[in-house]
mmCIF entry with sequence, helices, sheets and N, C-alpha, C, O atoms, coordinates in Angstrom:
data_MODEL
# 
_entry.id   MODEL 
# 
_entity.id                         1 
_entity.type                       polymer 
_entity.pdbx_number_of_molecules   1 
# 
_entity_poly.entity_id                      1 
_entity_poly.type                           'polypeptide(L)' 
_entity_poly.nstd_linkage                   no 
_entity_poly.nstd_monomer                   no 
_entity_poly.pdbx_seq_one_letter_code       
;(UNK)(UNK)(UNK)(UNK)(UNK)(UNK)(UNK)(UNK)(UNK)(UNK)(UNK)(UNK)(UNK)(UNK)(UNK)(UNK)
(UNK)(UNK)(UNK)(UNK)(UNK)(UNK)(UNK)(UNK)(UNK)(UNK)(UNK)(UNK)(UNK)(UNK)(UNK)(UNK)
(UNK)(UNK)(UNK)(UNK)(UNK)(UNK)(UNK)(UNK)(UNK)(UNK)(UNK)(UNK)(UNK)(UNK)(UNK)(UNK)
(UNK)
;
_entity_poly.pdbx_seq_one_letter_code_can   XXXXXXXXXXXXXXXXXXXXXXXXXXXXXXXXXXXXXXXXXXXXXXXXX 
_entity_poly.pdbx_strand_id                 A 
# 
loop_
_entity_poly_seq.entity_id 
_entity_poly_seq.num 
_entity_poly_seq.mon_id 
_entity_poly_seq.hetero 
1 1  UNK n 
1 2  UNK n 
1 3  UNK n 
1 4  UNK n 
1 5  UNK n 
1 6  UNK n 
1 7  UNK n 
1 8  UNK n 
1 9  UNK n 
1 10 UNK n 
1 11 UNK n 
1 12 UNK n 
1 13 UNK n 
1 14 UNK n 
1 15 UNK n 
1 16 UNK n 
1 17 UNK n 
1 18 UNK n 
1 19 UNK n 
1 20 UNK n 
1 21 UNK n 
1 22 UNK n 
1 23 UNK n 
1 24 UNK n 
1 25 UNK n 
1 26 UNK n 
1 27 UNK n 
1 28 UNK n 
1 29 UNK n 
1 30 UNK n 
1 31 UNK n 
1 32 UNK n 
1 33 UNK n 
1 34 UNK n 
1 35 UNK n 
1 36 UNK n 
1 37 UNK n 
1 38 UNK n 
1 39 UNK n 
1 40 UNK n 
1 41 UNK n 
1 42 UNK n 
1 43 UNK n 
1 44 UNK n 
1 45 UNK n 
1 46 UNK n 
1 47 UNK n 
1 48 UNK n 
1 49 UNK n 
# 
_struct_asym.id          A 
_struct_asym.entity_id   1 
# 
_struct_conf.conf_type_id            HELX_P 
_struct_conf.id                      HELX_P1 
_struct_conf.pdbx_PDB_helix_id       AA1 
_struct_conf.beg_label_comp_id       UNK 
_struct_conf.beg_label_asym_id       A 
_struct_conf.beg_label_seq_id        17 
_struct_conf.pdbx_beg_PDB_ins_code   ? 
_struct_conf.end_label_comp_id       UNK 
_struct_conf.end_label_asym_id       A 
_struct_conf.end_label_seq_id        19 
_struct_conf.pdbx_end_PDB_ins_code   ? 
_struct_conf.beg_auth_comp_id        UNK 
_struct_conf.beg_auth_asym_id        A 
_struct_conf.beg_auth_seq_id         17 
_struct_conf.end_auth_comp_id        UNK 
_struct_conf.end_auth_asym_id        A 
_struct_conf.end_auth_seq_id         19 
_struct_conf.pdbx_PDB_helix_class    5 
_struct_conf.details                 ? 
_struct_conf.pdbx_PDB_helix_length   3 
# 
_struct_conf_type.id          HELX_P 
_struct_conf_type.criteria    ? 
_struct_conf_type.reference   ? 
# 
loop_
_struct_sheet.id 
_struct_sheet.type 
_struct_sheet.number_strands 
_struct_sheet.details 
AA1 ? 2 ? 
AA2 ? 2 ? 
# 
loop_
_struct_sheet_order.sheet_id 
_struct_sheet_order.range_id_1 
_struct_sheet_order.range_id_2 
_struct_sheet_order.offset 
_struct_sheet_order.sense 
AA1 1 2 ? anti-parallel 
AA2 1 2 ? anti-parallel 
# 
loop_
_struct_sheet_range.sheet_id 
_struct_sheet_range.id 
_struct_sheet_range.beg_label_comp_id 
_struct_sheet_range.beg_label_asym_id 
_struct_sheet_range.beg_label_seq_id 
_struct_sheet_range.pdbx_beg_PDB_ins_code 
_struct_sheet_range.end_label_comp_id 
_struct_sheet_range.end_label_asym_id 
_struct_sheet_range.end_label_seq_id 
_struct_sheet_range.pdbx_end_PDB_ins_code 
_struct_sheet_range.beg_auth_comp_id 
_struct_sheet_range.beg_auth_asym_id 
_struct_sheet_range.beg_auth_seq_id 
_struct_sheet_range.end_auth_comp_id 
_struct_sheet_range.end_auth_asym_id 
_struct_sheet_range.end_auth_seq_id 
AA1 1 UNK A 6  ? UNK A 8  ? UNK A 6  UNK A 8  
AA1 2 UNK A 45 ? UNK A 47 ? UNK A 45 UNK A 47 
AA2 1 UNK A 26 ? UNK A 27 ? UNK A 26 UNK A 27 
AA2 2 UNK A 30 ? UNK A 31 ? UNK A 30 UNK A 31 
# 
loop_
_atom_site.group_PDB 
_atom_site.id 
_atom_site.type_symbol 
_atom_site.label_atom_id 
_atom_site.label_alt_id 
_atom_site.label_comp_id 
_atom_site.label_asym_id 
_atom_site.label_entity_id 
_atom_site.label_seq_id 
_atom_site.pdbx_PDB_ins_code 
_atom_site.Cartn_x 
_atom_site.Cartn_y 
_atom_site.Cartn_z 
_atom_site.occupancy 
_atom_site.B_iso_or_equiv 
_atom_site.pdbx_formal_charge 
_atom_site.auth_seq_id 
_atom_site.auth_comp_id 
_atom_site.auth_asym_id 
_atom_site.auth_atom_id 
_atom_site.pdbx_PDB_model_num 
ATOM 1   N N  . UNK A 1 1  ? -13.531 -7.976  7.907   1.00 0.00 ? 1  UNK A N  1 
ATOM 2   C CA . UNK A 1 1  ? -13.158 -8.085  6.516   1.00 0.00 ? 1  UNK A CA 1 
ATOM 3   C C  . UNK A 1 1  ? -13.203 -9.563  6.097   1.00 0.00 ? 1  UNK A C  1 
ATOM 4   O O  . UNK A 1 1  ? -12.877 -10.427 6.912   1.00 0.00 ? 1  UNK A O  1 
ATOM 5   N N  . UNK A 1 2  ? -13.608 -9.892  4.819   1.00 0.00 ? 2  UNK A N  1 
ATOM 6   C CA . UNK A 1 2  ? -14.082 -11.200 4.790   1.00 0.00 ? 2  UNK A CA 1 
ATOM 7   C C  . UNK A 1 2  ? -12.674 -11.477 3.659   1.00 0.00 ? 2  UNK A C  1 
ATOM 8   O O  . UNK A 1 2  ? -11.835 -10.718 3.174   1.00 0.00 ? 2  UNK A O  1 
ATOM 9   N N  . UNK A 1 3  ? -12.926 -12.919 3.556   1.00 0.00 ? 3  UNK A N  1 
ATOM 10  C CA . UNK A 1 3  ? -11.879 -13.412 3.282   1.00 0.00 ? 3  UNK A CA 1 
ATOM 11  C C  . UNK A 1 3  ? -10.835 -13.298 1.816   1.00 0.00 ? 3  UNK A C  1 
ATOM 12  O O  . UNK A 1 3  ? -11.615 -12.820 0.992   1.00 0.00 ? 3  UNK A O  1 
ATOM 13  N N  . UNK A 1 4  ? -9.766  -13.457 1.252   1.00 0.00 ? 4  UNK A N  1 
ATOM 14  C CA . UNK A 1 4  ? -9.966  -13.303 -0.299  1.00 0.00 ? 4  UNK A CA 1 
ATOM 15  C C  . UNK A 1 4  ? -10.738 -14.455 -0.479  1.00 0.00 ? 4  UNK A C  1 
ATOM 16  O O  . UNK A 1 4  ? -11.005 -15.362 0.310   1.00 0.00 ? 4  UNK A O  1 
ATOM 17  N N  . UNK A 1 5  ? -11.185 -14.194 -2.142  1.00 0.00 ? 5  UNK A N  1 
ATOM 18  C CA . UNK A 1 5  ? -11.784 -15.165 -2.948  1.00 0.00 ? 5  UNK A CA 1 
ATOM 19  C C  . UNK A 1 5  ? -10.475 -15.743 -3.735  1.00 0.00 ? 5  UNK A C  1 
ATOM 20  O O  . UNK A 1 5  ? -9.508  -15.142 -4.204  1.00 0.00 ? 5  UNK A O  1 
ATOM 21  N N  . UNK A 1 6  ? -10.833 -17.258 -3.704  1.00 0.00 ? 6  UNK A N  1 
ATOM 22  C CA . UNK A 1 6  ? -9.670  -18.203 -4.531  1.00 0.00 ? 6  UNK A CA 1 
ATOM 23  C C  . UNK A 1 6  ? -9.866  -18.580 -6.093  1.00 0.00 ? 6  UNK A C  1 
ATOM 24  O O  . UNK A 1 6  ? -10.942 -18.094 -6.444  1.00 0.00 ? 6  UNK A O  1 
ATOM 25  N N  . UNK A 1 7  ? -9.416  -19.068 -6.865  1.00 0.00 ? 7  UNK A N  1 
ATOM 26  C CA . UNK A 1 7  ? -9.618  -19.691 -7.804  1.00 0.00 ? 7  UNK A CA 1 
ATOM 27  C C  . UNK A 1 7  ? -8.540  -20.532 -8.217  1.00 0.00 ? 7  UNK A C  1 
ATOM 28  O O  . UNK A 1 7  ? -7.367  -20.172 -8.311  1.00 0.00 ? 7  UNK A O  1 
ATOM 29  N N  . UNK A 1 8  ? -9.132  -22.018 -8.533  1.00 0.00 ? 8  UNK A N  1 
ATOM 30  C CA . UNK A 1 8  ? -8.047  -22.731 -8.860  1.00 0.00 ? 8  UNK A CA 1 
ATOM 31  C C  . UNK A 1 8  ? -7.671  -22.644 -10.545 1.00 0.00 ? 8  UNK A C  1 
ATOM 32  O O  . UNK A 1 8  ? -8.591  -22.307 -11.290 1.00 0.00 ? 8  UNK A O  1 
ATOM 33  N N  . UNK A 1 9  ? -6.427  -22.924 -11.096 1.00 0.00 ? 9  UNK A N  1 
ATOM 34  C CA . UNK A 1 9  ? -6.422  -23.023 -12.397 1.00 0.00 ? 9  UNK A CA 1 
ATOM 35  C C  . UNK A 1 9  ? -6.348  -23.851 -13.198 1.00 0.00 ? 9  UNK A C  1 
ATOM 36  O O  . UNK A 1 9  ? -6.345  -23.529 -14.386 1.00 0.00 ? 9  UNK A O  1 
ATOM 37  N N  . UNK A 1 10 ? -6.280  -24.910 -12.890 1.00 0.00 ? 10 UNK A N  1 
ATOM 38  C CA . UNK A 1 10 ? -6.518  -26.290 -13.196 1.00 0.00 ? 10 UNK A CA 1 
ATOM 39  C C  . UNK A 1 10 ? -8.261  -26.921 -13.003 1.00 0.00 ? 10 UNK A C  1 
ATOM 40  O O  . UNK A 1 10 ? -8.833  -27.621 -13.839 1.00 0.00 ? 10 UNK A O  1 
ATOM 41  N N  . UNK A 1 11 ? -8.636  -26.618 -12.159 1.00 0.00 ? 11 UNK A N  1 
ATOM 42  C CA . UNK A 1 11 ? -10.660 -27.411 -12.058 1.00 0.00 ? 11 UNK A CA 1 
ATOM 43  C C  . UNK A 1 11 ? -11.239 -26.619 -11.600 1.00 0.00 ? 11 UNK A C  1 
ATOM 44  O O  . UNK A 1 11 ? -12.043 -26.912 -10.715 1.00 0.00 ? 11 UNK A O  1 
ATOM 45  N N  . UNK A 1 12 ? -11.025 -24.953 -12.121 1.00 0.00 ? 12 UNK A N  1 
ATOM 46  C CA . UNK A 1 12 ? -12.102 -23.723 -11.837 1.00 0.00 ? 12 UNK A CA 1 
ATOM 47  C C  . UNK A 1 12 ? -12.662 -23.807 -10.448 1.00 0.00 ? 12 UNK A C  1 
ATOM 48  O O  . UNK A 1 12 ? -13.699 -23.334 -9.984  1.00 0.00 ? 12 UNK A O  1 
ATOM 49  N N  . UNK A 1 13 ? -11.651 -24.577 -9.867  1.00 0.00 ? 13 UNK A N  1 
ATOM 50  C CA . UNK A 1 13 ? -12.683 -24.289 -8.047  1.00 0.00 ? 13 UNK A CA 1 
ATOM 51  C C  . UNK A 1 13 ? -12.830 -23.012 -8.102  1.00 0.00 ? 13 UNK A C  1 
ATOM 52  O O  . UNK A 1 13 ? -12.292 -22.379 -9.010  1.00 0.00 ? 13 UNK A O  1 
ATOM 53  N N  . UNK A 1 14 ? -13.474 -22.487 -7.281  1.00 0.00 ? 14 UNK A N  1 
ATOM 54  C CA . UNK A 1 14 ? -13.702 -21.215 -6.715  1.00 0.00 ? 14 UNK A CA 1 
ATOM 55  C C  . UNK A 1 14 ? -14.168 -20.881 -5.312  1.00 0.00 ? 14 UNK A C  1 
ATOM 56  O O  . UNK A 1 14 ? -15.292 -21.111 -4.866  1.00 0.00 ? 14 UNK A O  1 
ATOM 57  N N  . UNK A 1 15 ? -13.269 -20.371 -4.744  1.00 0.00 ? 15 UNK A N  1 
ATOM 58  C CA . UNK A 1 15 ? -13.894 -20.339 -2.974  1.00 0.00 ? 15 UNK A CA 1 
ATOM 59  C C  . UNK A 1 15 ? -12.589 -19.263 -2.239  1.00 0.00 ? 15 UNK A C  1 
ATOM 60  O O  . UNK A 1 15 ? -11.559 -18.705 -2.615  1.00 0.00 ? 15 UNK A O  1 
ATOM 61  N N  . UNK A 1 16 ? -13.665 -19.455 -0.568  1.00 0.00 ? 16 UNK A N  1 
ATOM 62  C CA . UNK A 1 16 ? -12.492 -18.471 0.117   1.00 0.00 ? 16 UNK A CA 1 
ATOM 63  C C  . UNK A 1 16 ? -11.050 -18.805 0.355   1.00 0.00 ? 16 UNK A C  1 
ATOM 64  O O  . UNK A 1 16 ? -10.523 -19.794 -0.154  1.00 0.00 ? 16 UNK A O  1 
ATOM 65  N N  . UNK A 1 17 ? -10.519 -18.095 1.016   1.00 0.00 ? 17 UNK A N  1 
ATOM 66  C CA . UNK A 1 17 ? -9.236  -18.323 1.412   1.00 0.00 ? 17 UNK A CA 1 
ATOM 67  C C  . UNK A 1 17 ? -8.871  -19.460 2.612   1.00 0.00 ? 17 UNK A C  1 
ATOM 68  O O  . UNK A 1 17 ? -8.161  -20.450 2.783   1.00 0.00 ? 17 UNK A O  1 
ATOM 69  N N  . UNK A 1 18 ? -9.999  -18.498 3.421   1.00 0.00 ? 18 UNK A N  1 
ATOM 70  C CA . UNK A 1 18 ? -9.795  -20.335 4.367   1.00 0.00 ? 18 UNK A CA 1 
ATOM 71  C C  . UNK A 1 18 ? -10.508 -21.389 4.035   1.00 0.00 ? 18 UNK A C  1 
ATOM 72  O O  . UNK A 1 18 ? -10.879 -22.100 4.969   1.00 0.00 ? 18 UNK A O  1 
ATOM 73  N N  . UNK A 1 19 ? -10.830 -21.714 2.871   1.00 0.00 ? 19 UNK A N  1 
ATOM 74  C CA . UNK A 1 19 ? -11.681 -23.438 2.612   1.00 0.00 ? 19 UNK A CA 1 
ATOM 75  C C  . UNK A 1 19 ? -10.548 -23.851 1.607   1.00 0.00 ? 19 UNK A C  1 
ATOM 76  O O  . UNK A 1 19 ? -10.817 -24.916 1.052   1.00 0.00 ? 19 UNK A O  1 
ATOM 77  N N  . UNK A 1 20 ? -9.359  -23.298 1.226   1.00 0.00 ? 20 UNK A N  1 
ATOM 78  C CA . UNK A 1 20 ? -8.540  -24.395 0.828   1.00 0.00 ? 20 UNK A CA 1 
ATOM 79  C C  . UNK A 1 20 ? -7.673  -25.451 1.459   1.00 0.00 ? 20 UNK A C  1 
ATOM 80  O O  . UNK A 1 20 ? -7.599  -24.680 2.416   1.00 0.00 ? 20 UNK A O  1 
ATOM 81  N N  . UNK A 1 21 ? -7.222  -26.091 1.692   1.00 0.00 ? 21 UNK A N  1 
ATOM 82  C CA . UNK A 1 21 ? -6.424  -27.075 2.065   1.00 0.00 ? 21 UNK A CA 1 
ATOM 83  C C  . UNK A 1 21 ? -4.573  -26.812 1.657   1.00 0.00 ? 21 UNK A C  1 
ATOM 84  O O  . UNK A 1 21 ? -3.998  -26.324 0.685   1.00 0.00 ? 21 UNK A O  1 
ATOM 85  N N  . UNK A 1 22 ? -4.117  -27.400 2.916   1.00 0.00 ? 22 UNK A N  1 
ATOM 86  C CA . UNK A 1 22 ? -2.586  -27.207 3.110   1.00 0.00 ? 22 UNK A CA 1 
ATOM 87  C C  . UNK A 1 22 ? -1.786  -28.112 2.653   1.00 0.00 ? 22 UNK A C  1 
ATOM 88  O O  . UNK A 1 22 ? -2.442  -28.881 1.949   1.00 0.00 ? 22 UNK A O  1 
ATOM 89  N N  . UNK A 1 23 ? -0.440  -28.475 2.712   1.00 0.00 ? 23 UNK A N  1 
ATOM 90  C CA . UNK A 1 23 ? 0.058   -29.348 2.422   1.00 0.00 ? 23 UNK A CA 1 
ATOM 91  C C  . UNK A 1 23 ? 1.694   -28.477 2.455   1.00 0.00 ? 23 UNK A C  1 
ATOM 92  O O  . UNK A 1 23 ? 2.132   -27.455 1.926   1.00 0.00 ? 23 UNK A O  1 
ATOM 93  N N  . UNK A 1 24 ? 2.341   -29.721 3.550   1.00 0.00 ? 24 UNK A N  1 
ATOM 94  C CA . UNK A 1 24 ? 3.285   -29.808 3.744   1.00 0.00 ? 24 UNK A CA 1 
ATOM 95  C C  . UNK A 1 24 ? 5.092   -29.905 3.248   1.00 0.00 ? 24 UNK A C  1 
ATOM 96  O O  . UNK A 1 24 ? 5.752   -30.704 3.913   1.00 0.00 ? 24 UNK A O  1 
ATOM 97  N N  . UNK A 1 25 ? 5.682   -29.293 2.372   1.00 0.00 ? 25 UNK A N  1 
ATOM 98  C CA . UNK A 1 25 ? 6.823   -29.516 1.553   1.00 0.00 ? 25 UNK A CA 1 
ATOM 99  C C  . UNK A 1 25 ? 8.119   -29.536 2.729   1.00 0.00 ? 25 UNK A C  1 
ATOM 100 O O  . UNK A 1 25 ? 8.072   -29.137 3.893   1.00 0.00 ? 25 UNK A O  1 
ATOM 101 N N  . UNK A 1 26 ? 9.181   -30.094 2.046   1.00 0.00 ? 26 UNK A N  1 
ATOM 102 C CA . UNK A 1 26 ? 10.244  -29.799 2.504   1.00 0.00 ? 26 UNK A CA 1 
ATOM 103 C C  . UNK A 1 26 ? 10.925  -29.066 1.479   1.00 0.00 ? 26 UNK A C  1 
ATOM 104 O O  . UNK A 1 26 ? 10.628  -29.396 0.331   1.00 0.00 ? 26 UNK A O  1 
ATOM 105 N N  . UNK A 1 27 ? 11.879  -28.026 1.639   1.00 0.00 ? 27 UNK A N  1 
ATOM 106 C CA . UNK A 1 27 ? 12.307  -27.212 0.857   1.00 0.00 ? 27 UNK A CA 1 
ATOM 107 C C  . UNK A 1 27 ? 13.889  -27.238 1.341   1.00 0.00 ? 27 UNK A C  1 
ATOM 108 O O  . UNK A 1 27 ? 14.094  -27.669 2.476   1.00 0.00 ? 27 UNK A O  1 
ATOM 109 N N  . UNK A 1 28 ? 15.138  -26.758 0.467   1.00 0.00 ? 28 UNK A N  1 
ATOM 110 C CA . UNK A 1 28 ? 16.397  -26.706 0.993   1.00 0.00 ? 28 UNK A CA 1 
ATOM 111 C C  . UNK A 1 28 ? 16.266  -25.234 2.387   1.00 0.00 ? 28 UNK A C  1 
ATOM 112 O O  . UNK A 1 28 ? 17.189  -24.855 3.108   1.00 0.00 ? 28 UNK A O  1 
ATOM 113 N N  . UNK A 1 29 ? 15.217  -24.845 2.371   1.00 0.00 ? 29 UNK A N  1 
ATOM 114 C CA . UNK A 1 29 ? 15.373  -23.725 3.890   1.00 0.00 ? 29 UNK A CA 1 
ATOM 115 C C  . UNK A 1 29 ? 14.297  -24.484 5.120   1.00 0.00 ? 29 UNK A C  1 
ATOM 116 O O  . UNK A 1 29 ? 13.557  -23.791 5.818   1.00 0.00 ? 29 UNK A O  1 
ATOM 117 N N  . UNK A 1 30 ? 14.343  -25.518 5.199   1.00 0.00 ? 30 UNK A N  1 
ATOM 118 C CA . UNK A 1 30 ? 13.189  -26.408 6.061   1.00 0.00 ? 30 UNK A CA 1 
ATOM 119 C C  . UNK A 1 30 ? 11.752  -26.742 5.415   1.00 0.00 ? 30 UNK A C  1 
ATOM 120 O O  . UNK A 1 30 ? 11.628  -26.659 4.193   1.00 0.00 ? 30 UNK A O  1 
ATOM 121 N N  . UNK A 1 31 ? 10.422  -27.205 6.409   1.00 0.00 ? 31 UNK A N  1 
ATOM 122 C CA . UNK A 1 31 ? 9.609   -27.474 5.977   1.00 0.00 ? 31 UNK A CA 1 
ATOM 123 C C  . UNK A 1 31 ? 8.746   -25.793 5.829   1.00 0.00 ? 31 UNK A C  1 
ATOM 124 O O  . UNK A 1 31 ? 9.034   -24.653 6.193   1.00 0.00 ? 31 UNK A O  1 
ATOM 125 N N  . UNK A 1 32 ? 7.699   -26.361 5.167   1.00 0.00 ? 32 UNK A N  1 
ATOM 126 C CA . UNK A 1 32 ? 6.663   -24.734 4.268   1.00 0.00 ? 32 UNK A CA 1 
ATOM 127 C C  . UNK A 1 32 ? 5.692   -25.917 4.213   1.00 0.00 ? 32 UNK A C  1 
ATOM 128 O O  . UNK A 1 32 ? 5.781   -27.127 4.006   1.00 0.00 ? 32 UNK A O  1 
ATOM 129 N N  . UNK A 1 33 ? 4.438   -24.768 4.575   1.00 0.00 ? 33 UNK A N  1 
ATOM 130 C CA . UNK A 1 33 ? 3.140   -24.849 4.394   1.00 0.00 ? 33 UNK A CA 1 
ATOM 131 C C  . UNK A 1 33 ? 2.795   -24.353 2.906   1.00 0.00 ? 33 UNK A C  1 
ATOM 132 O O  . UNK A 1 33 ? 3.044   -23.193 2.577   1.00 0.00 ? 33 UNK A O  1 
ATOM 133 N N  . UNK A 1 34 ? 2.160   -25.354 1.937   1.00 0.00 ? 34 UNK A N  1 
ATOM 134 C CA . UNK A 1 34 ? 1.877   -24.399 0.666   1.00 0.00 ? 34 UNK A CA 1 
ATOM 135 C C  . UNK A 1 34 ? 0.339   -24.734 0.374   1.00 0.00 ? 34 UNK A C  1 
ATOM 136 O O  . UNK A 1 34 ? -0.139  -25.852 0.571   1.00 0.00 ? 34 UNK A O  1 
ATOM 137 N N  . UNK A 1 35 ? -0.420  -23.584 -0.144  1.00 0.00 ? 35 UNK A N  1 
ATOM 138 C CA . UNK A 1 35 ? -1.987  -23.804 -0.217  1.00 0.00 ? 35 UNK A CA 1 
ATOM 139 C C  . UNK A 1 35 ? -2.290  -24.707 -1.224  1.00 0.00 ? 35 UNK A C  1 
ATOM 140 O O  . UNK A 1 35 ? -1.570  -24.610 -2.218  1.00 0.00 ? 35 UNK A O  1 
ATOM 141 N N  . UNK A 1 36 ? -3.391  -25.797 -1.255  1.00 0.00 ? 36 UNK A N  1 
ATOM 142 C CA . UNK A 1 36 ? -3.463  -27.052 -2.596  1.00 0.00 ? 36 UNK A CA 1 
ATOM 143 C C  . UNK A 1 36 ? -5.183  -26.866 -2.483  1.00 0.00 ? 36 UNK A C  1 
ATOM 144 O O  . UNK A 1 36 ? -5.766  -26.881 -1.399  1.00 0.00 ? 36 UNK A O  1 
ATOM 145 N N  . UNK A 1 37 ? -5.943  -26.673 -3.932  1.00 0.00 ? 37 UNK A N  1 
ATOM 146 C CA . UNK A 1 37 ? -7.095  -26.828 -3.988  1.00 0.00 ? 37 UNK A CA 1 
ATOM 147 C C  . UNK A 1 37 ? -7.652  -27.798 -3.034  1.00 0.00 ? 37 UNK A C  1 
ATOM 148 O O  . UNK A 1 37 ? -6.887  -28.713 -2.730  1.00 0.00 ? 37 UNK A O  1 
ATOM 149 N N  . UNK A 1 38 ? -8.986  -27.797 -2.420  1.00 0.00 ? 38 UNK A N  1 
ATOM 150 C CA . UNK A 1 38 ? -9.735  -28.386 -2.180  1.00 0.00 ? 38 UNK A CA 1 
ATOM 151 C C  . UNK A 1 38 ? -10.391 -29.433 -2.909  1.00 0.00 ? 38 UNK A C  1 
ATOM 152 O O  . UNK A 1 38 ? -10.724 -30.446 -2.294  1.00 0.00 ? 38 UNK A O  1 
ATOM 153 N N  . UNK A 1 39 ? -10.649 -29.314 -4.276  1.00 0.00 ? 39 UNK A N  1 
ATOM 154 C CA . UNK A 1 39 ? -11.080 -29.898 -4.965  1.00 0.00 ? 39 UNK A CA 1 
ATOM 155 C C  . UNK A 1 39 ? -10.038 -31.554 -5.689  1.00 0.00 ? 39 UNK A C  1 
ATOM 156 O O  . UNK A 1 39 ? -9.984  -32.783 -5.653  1.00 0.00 ? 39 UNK A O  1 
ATOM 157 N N  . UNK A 1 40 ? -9.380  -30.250 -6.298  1.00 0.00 ? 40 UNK A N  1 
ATOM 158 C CA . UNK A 1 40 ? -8.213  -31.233 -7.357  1.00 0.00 ? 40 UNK A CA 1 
ATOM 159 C C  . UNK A 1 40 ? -6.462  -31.595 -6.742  1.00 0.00 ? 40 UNK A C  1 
ATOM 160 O O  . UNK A 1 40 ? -5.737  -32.586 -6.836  1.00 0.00 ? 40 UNK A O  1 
ATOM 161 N N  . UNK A 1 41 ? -6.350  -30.648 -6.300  1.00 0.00 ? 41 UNK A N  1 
ATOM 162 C CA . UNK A 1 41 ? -5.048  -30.923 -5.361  1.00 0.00 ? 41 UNK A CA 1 
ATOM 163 C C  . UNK A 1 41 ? -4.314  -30.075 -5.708  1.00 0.00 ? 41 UNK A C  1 
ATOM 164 O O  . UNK A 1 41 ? -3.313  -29.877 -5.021  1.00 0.00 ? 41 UNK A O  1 
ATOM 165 N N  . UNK A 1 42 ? -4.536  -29.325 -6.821  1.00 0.00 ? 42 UNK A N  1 
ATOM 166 C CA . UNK A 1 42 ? -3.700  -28.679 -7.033  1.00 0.00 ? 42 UNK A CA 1 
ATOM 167 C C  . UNK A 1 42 ? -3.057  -27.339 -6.300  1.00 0.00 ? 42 UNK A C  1 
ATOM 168 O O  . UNK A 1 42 ? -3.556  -26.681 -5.388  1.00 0.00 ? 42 UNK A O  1 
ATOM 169 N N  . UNK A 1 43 ? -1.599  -27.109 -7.084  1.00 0.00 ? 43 UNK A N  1 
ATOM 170 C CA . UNK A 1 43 ? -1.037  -26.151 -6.098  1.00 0.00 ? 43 UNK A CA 1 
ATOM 171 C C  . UNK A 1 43 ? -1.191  -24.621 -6.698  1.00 0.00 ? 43 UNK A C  1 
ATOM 172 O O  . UNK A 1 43 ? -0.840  -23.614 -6.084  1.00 0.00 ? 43 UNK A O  1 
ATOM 173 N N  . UNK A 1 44 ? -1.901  -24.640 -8.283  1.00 0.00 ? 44 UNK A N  1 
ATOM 174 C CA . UNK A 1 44 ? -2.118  -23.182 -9.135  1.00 0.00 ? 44 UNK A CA 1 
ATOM 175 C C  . UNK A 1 44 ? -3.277  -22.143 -8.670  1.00 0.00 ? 44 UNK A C  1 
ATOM 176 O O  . UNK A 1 44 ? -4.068  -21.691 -9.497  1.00 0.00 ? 44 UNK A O  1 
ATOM 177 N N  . UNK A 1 45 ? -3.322  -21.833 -7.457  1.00 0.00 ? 45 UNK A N  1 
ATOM 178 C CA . UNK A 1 45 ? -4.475  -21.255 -6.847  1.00 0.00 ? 45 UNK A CA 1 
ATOM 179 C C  . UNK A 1 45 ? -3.500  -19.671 -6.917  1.00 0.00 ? 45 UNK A C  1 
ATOM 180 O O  . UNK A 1 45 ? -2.382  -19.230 -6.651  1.00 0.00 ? 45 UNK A O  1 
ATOM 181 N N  . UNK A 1 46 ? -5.208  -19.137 -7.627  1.00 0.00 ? 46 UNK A N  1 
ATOM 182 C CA . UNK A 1 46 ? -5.120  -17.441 -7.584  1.00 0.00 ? 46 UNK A CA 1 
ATOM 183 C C  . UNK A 1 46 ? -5.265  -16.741 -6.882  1.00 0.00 ? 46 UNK A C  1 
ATOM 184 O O  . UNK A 1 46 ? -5.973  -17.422 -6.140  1.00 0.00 ? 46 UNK A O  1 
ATOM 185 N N  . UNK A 1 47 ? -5.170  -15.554 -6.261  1.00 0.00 ? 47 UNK A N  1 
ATOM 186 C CA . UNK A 1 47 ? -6.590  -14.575 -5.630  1.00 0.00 ? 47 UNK A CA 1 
ATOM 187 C C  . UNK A 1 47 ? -7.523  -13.507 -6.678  1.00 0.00 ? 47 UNK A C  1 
ATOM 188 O O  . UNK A 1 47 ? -7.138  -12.683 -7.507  1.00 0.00 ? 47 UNK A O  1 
ATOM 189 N N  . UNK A 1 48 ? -8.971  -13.933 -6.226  1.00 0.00 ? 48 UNK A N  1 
ATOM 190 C CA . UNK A 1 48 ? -9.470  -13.324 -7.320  1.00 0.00 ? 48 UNK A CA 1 
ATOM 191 C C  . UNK A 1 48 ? -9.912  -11.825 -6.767  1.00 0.00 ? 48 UNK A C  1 
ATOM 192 O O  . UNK A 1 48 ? -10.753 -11.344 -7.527  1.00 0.00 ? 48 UNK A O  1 
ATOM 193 N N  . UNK A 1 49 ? -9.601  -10.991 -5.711  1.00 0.00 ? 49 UNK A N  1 
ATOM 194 C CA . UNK A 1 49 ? -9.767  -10.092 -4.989  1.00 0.00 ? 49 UNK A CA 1 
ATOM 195 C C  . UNK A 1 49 ? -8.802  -9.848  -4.359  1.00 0.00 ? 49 UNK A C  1 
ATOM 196 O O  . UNK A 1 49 ? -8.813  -8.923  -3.547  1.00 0.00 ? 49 UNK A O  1 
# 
């Protein structure tokens, strides 16, 4: 099964699920992995599937 398709909402990236990029938060329940465009950085990524 292939991957979802992404879309960012901020710079219309568009791609799979694994070609976005991670990024690290600290949160009041420890640290979280949260997904950030590839492109723009951003953190408004959809699934388009």
């Amino acid at each position: 099964m292939e991957p979802p398709l992404m879309i960012c909402k901020q710079c219309a990236w568009k791609g799979r699920y694994d070609e976005v990029d991670w990024d690290t938060v600290e949160t009041c329940m420890g640290t979280d992995k949260i997904e950030v465009c590839p492109m723009c950085g951003s953190m408004e990524l959809d699934t388009v599937r």
